[in-house]
Phi, psi and omega in degrees: 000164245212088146287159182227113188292131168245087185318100160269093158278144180207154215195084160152223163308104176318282180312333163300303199282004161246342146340294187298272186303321139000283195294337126006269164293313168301001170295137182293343231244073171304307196306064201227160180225144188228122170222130167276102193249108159304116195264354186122012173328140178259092179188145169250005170287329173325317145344262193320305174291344148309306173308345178240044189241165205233033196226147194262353182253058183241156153201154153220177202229132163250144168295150111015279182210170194284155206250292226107173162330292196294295207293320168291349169276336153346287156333270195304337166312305179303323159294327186268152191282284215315199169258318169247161135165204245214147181236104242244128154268163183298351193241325163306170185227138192242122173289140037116295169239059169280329198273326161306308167315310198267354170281316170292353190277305193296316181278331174274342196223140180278073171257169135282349202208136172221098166299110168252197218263156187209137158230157193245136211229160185256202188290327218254024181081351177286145162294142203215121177237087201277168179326284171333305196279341179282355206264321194279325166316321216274339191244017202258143202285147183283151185204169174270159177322075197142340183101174181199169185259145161226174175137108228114184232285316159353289192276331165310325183254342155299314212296320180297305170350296190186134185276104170304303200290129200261107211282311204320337184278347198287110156274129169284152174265140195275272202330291201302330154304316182291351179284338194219265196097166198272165181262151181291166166070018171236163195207341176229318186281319201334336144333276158326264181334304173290000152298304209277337182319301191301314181313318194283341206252025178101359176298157170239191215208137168228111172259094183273158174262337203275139156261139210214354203198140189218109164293118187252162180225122186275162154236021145250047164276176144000294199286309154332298187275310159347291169324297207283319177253019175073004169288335171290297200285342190269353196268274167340282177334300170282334180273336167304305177304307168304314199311292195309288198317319171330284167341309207258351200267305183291332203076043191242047220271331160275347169277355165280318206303306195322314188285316204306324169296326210333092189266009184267334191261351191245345208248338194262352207247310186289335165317316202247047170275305177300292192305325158335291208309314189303324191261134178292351167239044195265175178210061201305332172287296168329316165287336163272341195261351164267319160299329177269340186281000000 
C-alpha cells in the first residue's frame, strides 16, 4: 500500500478551503498526510480550525510570508515526505474514493503521474459543464474501463491539442517531480509545462475513467481574469512555442506542428471575444493578435 502525502497550498476562501480538507479526511484511503501551507491569508480561522483538530496525520503551516502560487507550490514539493503525492486545490473536492482509486492505480501501472476522472462543479457546488470543459472531455484521449498508461510523443501532442488534464486532481509521483520541479516565471501554464517536462525525459501518465474528483471552476478566478486582458493567452502563446522548439530537438515533429497550431488556445481566446468587449478589463486586442498569430 501507497502513502500518499496530500499538499493544500491555499490563499482565499475559508469555507471552500475547509471543505477541501474535510473531503481529506473523509477518504476510505486512510494511509495519508494533509498538509496545509497558509500562503498568509488575513483570517485567523484557518488557525484556529485546525489547531483544534486531534488528528496526527494533519498539520499545518503558515508562511512568513507570502510566496505566491508558484513559490507555494514550490514550498510544498520540498515538504512532502510520502512517494506520492497530490497537490490539492483549497477550493476543490476528493469524492470519499479518490485516494483509493488512485492509490490502485499507482500499483496496477509503471507511471509518474495518474490522472482520474473529473467532474467540474461551480462557486455553490453545482455540477457544471462549461464550454472549456467540454472541449477537454471532447478531446481527452479515449482509454478502456479501469484506465490505461500513456506517453511519448502520442501523449505529448494531445496535451498540445488541448490541455485536458486537470492538475489539483493529479497524483505525483515525488522523485520524479523533484528531478525537474516547477518552473518560475509561469502563472497559468505551470502545470502543463510539469507534465511535459516528465513526458520528454520519459515518464508516463495513467489516464482512469472513474470519476473521483470535483473540480471547481470559478468565473472570477485568477485564470479567468488573466484570460479576458490577455495575459493568459500572451503566457500560452510563448510557452506553445518553446514547446514546439523543445519538440522538434527530441524529434518529435507532430507534437511541434501540433503546439506551433495550438489552435484550441487560439479557439478558447475567440470564445471570450464578445465577454471582452463587454468588460472594463477585457483586452479585445490582446485576443487577437493571440488569435491571428
Amino acid at each position: 500500500m501507497t502513502t500518499i502525502d496530500v499538499m493544500l497550498p491555499y490563499y482565499g476562501d475559508v469555507a471552500q478551503m475547509k471543505e477541501a480538507a474535510q473531503s481529506v479526511l473523509d477518504q476510505t484511503f486512510t494511509d495519508f498526510r494533509l498538509v496545509v501551507l497558509d500562503d498568509g491569508y488575513p483570517d485567523p480561522e484557518p488557525a484556529r480550525w485546525f489547531g483544534a483538530m486531534d488528528d496526527p496525520r494533519v498539520q499545518y503551516l503558515r508562511n512568513e510570508q507570502n510566496l505566491g502560487a508558484n513559490g507555494n507550490y514550490r514550498k510544498a514539493v520540498e515538504l512532502v515526505e510520502a512517494d506520492w503525492f497530490v497537490m490539492m486545490g483549497a477550493d476543490d473536492v476528493m469524492r470519499p474514493g479518490y485516494l483509493a482509486a488512485v492509490s490502485a492505480a499507482i500499483d496496477a501501472f509503471d507511471v509518474d503521474i495518474v490522472q482520474p476522472g473529473v467532474q467540474v462543479i461551480d462557486e455553490t457546488g453545482a455540477r457544471v459543464t462549461p464550454l472549456v470543459d467540454r472541449v477537454k472531455k471532447a478531446i481527452t484521449p479515449r482509454v478502456p474501463t479501469g484506465g490505461a498508461a500513456l506517453g511519448g510523443e502520442e501523449l505529448a501532442a494531445s496535451l498540445m491539442r488541448g490541455d485536458w488534464a486537470y492538475f489539483p486532481s493529479i497524483a505525483w509521483k515525488t522523485s520524479s517531480v523533484r528531478e525537474i520541479g516547477f518552473r518560475t516565471g509561469l502563472d497559468v501554464v505551470q502545470d502543463l509545462a510539469l507534465i511535459l517536462d516528465i513526458i520528454k525525459r520519459g515518464g508516463r501518465m495513467a489516464l482512469l475513467t472513474d470519476v473521483v474528483f470535483d473540480y471547481r471552476r470559478h468565473s472570477a478566478s485568477d485564470s479567468s481574469v488573466r484570460a479576458l486582458d490577455g495575459r493568459r493567452f500572451d503566457e500560452e502563446r510563448d510557452f506553445f512555442l518553446g514547446e514546439a522548439a523543445s519538440f522538434d530537438s527530441l524529434g518529435w515533429h507532430r507534437a511541434a506542428r501540433t503546439a506551433r497550431r495550438h489552435v484550441t488556445s487560439r479557439l478558447n481566446a475567440a470564445s471570450l471575444l464578445p465577454k471582452a468587449y463587454r468588460s472594463e478589463k477585457g483586452a479585445p486586442r490582446a485576443l487577437w493578435r493571440h488569435i491571428l498569430r
